[in-house]
N, C-alpha and C positions, 0 to 999 in steps of 0.2 A: 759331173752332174749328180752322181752318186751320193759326193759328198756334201755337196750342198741340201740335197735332199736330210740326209743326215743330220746336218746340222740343224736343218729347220724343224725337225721332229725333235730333238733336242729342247732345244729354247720351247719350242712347244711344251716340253712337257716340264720345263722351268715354271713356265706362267703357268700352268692349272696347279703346279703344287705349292707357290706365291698366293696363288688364289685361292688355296685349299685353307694354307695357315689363313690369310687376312680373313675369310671368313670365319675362321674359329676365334680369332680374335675378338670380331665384330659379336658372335655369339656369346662370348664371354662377359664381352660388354654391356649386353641388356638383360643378363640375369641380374635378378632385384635381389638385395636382400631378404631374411625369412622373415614377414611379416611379425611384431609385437604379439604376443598370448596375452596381454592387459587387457582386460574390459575394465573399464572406468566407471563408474558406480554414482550415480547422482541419487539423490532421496528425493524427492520432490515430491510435501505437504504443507496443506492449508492454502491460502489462498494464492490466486494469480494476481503480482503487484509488479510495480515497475523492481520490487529489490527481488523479484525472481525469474527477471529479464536482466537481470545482472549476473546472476547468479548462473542460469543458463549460459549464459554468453562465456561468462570465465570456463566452464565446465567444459564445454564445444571447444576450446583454445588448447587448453590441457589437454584434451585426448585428441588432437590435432600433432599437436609439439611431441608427442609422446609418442605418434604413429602407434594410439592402441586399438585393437582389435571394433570398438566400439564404444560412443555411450551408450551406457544402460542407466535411462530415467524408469526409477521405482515412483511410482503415480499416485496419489491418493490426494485429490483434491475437490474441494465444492465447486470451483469454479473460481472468476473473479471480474479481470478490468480486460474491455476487449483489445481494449488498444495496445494492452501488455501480451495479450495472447496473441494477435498479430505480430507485435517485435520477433514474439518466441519462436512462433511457427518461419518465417523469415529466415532466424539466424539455422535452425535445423534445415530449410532447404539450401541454403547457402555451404552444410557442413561438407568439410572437407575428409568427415571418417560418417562412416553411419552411425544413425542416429535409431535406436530402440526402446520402445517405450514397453513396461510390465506393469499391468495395475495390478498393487498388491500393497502391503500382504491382505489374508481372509479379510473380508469386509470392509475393503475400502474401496471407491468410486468415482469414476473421472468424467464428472458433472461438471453441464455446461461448456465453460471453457478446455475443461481438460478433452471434450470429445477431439476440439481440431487438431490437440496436440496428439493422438492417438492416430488420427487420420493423417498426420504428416511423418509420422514416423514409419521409416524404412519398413520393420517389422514390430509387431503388437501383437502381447501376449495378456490374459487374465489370469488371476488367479482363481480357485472355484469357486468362492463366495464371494466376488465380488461385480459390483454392476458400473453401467454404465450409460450417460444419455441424459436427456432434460436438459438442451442444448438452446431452449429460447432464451430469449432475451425478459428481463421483467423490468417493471418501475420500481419505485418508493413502495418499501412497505411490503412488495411481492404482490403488488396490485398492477392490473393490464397497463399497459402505454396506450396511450392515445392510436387509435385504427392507422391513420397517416403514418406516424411516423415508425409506427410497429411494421406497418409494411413495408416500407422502406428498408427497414432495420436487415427485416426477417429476408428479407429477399436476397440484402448484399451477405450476410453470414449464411445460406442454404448456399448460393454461388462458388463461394472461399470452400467449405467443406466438402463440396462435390467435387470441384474439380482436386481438390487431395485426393479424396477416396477414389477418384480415377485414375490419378497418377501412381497410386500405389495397387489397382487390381483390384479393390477390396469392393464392398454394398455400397456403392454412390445412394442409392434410394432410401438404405435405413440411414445412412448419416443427414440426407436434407430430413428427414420425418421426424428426424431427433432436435433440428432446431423448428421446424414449422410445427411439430405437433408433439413435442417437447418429451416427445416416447424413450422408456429404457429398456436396458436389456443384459440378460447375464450371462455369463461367462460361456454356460455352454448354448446357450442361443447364438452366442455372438458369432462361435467358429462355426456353429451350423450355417448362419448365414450366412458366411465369407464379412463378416465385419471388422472381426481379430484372426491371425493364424493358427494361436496357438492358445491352450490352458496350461499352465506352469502354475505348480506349487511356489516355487522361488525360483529366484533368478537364475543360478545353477542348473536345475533344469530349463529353463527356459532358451539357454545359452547351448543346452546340448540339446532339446530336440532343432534348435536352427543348426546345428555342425551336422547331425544326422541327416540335413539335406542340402548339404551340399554348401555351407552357408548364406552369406548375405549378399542379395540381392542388392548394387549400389554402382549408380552411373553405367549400367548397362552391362558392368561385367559383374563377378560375384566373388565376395571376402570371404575366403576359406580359411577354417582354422580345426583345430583337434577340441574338443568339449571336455576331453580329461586331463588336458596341459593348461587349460584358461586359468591366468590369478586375476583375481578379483579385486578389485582398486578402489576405497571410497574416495569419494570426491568433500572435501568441506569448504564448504561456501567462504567458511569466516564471519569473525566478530560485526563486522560491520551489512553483512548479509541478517545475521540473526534482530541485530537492531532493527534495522530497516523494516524487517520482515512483522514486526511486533509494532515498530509506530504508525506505518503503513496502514494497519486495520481499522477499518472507518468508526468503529466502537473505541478504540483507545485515542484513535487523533481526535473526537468529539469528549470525552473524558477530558485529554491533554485542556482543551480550548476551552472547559467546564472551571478545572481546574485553576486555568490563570486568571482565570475571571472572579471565582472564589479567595483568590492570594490575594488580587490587587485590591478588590471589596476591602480586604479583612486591614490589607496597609492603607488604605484610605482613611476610613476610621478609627487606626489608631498606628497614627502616623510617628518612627520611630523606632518600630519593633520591628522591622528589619525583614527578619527571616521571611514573613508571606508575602513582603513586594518581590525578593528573588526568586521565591518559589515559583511565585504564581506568573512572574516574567518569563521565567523559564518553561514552563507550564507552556503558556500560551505563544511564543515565539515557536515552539514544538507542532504543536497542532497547527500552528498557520503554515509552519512549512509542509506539513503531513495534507493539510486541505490544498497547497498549491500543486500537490504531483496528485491526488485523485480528485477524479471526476464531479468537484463539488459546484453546488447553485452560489454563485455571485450575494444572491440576493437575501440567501440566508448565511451566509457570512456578515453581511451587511446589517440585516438584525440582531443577531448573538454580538457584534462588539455595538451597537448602538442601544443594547441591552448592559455591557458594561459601562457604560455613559451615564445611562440613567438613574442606578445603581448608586455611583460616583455623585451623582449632584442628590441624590437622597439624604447624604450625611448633609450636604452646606444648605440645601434651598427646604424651607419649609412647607413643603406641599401635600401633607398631611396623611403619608402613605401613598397619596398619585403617581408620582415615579417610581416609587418601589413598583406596586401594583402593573405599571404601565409596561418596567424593564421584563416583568416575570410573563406578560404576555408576549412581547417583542421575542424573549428565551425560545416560548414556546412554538412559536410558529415559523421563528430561522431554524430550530431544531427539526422543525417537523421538512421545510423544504431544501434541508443543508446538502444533501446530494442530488446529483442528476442524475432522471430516469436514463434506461437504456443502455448502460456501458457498465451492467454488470455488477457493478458494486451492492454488499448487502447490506440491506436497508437497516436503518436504526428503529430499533422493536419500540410502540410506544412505551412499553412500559419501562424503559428506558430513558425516553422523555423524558416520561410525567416524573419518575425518582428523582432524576437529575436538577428540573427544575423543583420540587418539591423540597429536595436537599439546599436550593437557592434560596428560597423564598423561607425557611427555619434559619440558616447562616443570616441572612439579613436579618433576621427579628433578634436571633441571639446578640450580634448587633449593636442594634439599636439599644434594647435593653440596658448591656452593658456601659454604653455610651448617657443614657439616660441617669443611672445606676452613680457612675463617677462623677458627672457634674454637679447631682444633685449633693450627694456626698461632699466634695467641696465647695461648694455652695454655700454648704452649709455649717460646716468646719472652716473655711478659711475666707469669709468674704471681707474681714479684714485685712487680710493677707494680700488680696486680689485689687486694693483697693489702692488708686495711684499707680499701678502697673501701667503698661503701656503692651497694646495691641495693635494688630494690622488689620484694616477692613477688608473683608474680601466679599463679602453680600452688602451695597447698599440702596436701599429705595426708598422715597416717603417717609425719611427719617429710622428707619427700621433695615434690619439687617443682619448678618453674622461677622465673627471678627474673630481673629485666629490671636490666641494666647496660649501660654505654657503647654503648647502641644497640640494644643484643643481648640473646634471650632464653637464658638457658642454667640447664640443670640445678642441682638445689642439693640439699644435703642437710644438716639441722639439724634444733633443739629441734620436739617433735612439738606445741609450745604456739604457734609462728607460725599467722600469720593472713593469709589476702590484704589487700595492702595496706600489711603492717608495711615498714619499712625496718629492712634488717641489714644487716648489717657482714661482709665477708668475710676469713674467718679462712685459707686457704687453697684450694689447684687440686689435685685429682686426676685429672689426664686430663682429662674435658670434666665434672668434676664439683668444681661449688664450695661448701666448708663453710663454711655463715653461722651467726650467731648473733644472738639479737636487737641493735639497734641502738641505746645507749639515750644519750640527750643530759643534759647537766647541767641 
């Protein structure tokens, strides 16, 4: 009896020291590695576009892969496209590292769009001189929106920013008051109010007063690191970020679509010379792509290329400045409606316009001019030369019309039986007026 008692305390005391190691094992087994000292360093200025919802997104990937301590977005934006600051706000609650936002350096400001991205960041620091806020929505021009839809607007963006600023602890009331009544505020208001945590000179400090407490707050538990061991990582977007980020601005993609319209004008009229049908192709293939990712009106696209149309029949049809006159109205008023209110984008300054088309309406006269200038000139030097030549109709009515030779379109007049297309034969020059007749081969 003895023994068995014995033995049983035995084995007993096999299994708690089996179970003593397997637990040490098991403990061994859920210590994590020591946490990255990398904070990853985004810059992020000018505007909010679809190529800074790229940009972001690579950013957030990288210091994911990298298991760095944090990003650190440096802020200084006007604002921009809502629909791109929805993407943004998005991919930062989706991140798998936190997410920090610093507006800085001195004097810069996270206007408009940049307020959500403040309110969706983990934590948010300023720098001293800088502000923040002026979060509504504007139209064309930075003129009100229409009552309806401004309320509509304003309602679903106070919604989206309150409930950030509640999920992150901070002023739910200054952030709605910042889009409904479009208020700012500075750096040291902001932490008086619970708006921001922190006022940081630079990033450096701002990365050590969060170590000083205990660090970051993220998924319920909190990322701790040392504020004197952090390196500091910039993040570059890349060549194809900085493009984007430049054709993207509603001022160079209306330029761009200025531009092409300018090239093909100047190849129309002097059809040959090459270089401004590519330019101005390229030009405008640019800006059309640039007006299909922002927020533009249908219907002033619609005018600006039905303004290069009319332009284009100005050189062949005789309408005595009417379509010139008619295309540089059409300019003006697809220019004036070329964006849609409400989503942020900054509006095109008139005097911006009016240059634009005023730079159209001199390129046309220049021109004309010149094209007037050469015919006459051969005309008048060569109407021997010109004489028995053979042309293509391309305008005819009531006997009267244009006809395209040596390059050139010039008036014509003959049998009222031609037909665009026919080839005739020139019979003689009147001035800048050449008499054809049909053309006819053996």
């Amino acid at each position: 009896m003895v023994n068995m008692q014995r033995i049983s305390l035995i084995l007993l005391m096999i299994l708690l020291i089996l179970g003593f190691f397997d637990r040490g094992r098991a403990q061994e087994q859920e210590v994590l590695p020591l946490p990255s000292q990398t904070v990853l360093v985004f810059e992020l200025g000018g505007g909010i576009t679809p190529a800074t919802v790229d940009a972001l997104d690579a950013a957030i990937t990288l210091a994911e892969s990298e298991a760095s301590v944090c990003l650190l977005i440096e802020l200084d934006t006007p604002g921009g496209l809502v629909d791109s600051m929805r993407s943004m706000v998005q991919r930062i609650l989706s991140s798998r590292v936190p997410v920090v936002v610093w507006v800085g350096p001195g004097g810069a400001r996270a206007a408009s769009a940049g307020v959500f991205l403040v309110a969706a960041s983990h934590v948010a620091a300023m720098s001293p001189q800088s502000t923040m806020g002026a979060a509504s929505p504007v139209g064309m021009g930075g003129k009100e929106i229409e009552s309806t839809i401004k309320t509509k607007v304003v309602n679903d963006l106070a919604s989206l920013v309150r409930s950030l600023a509640e999920s992150r602890n901070r002023n739910a009331r200054w952030y709605e008051e910042s889009v409904e009544d479009a208020v700012s505020i500075t750096a040291q208001e902001a932490v008086m109010s619970g708006v921001v945590e922190y006022i940081a000179s630079d990033s450096n400090d701002f990365m050590t007063q969060i170590a000083a407490t205990g660090g970051i707050a993220f998924n319920g538990s909190r990322v701790p690191f040392e504020g004197a061991n952090l390196k500091f990582k910039s993040f570059d977007p890349g060549f194809r970020h900085h493009v984007l980020s430049w054709l993207l601005q509603p001022q160079i993609a209306y330029l761009l679509l200025l531009g092409g319209i300018a090239g093909l004008f100047f190849e129309f009229t002097t059809p040959g010379a090459v270089f401004p049908g590519v330019f101005g192709g390229m030009c405008l293939l640019l800006g059309l792509y640039a007006m299909s990712v922002l927020p533009t009106n249908v219907a002033g696209v619609l005018l600006i290329l039905f303004a290069l149309i009319l332009l284009v029949l100005e050189v062949y049809v005789t309408s005595f400045g009417m379509l010139g006159i008619s295309a540089l109205v059409a300019l003006f008023f697809g220019s004036t409606i070329l964006f849609s209110p409400g989503h942020g984008v900054s509006p095109l300054p008139l005097s911006l316009i009016a240059s634009t088309v005023a730079s159209v309406a001199i390129l046309m006269g220049v021109c004309m001019v010149l094209i007037v200038k050469v015919q006459r000139s051969r005309s008048q030097g060569g109407t021997e030369a010109m004489t028995e030549e053979v042309a293509t109709v391309r305008v005819w009515s009531s006997g009267r019309g244009r006809v395209f030779v040596r390059g050139e379109s010039w008036k014509a007049a003959g049998p009222d039986s031609l037909r665009v297309g026919d080839r005739v034969r020139i019979v003689s020059v009147k001035g800048l007026t050449l008499s054809v007749e049909l053309y006819e081969t053996d």
